[in-house]
C-alpha positions as CSV (number, residue, x, y, z in Angstrom):
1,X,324.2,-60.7,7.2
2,X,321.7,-58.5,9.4
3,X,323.6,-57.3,13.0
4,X,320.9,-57.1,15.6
5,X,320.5,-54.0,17.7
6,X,322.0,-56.3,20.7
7,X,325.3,-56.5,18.6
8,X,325.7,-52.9,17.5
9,X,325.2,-52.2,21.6
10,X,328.1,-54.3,22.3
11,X,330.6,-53.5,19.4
12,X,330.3,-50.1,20.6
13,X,330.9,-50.4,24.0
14,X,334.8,-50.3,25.2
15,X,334.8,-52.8,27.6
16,X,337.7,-52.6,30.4
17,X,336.6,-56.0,32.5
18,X,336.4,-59.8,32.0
19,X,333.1,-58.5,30.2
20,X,335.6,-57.8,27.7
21,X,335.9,-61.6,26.3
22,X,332.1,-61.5,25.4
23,X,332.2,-61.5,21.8
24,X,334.4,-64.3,22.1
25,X,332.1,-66.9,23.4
26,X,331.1,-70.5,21.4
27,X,334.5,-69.2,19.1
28,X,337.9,-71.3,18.7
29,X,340.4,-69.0,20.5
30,X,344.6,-69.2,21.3
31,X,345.2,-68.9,25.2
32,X,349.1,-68.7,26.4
33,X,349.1,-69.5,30.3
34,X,352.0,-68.1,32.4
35,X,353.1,-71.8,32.8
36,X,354.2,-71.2,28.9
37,X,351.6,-73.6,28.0
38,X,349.6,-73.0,24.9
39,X,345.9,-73.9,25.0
40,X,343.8,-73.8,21.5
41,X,339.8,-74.6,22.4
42,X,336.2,-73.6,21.8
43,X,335.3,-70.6,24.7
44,X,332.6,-71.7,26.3
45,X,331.6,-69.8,29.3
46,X,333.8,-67.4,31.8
47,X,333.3,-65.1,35.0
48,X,334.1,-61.5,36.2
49,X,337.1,-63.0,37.3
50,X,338.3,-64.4,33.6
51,X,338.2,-68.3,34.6
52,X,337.8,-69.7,31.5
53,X,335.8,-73.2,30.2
54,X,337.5,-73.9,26.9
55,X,336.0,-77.2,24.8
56,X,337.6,-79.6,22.4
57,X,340.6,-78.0,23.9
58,X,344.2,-79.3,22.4
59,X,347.4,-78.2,23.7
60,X,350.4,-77.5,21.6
61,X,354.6,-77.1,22.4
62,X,356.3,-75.1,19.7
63,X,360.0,-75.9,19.5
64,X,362.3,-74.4,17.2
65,X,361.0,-75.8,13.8
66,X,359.2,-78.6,15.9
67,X,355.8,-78.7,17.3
68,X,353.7,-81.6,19.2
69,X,349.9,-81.2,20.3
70,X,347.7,-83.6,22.3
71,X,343.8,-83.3,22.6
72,X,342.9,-82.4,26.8
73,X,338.9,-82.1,26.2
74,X,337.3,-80.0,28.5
75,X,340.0,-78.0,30.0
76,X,339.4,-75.0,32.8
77,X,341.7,-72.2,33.4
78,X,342.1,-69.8,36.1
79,X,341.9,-66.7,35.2
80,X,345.4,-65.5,36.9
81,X,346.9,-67.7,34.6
82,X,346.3,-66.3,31.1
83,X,348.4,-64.0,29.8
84,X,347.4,-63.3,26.5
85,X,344.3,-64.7,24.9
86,X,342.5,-64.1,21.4
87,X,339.6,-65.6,18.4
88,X,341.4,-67.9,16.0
89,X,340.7,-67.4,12.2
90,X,339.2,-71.2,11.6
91,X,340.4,-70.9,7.8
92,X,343.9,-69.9,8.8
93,X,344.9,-71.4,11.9
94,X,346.8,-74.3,11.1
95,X,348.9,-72.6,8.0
96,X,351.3,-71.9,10.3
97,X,352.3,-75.7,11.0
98,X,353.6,-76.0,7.2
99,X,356.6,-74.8,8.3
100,X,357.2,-77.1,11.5
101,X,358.1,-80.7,11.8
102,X,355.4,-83.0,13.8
103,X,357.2,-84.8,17.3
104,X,355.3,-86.9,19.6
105,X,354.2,-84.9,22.4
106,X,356.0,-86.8,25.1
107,X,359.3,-85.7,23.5
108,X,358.2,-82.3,23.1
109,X,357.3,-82.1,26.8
110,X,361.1,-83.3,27.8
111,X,362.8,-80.9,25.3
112,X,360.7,-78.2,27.2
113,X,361.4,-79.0,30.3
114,X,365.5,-79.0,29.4
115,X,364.8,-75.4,28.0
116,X,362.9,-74.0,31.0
117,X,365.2,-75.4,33.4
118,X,367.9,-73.8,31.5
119,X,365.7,-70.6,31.9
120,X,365.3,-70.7,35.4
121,X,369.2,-71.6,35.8
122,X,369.7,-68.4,33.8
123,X,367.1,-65.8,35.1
124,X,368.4,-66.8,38.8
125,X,371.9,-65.9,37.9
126,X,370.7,-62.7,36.2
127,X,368.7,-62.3,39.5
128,X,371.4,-62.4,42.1
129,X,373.6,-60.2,39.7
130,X,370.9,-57.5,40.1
131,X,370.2,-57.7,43.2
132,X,374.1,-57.3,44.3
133,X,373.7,-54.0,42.4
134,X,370.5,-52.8,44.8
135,X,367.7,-54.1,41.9
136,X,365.0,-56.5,41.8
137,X,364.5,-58.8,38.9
138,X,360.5,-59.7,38.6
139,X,361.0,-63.2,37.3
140,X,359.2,-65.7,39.0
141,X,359.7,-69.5,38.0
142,X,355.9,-70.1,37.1
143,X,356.4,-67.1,34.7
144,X,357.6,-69.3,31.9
145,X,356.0,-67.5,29.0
């Protein structure tokens, strides 16, 4: 396959800014939100601020050796709320799932809700045992990742 000169330009450049996601456009990519939500979807646009338009968009709960997903379409995301994104090998993605057992995602959703309560519970202890020593934990309860 012939790379245009438009190509070369940009695999070149080191890109430090939203700019960076580019390459990554009409691709299936893996986004992880600070909610701890897991977002698998077809980029389709973004702006300098990293608000993101993801199509055919399915979300997916991994659990222990469990796993659910349910199909949410067109789905936006604000930019603040990605922590990690990246491209999806199409061949490869699903491999992965071999090894889990299929629930229905309503279940899922409860069983993570019990273990990010549990989180919070735990991170607010661990916070007030800090703070009695003079630190500051950084956990905040959005920051479910």
């Amino acid at each position: 396959m012939e790379q245009k000169v438009e190509d070369l330009y940009l695999e070149s450049y080191a890109f430090t800014t939203a700019a960076a996601i580019v390459g990554s456009v009409d691709r299936k990519i893996f986004v992880l939100l600070r909610d701890g939500r897991n977002l698998f979807g077809i980029l389709r646009t973004f702006d300098q601020f990293a608000n993101l338009v993801l199509q055919d968009t399915f979300e997916r709960i991994y659990l222990d050796k469990e796993f659910a997903e349910i199909y949410r379409g067109v789905f936006m995301v604000r930019g603040e709320n990605v922590v990690m994104m990246g491209e999806l090998d199409i061949d490869k993605e699903d491999d992965h799932l071999q090894q889990f057992i299929q629930i229905p995602f309503e279940q899922a959703e409860k069983n993570l809700k019990i273990k990010q309560d549990s989180t919070i519970k735990n991170e607010r202890i661990r916070t007030k045992k800090l703070f009695a020593k003079g630190l500051i934990n950084d956990f905040y309860k959005s920051d479910l990742y």
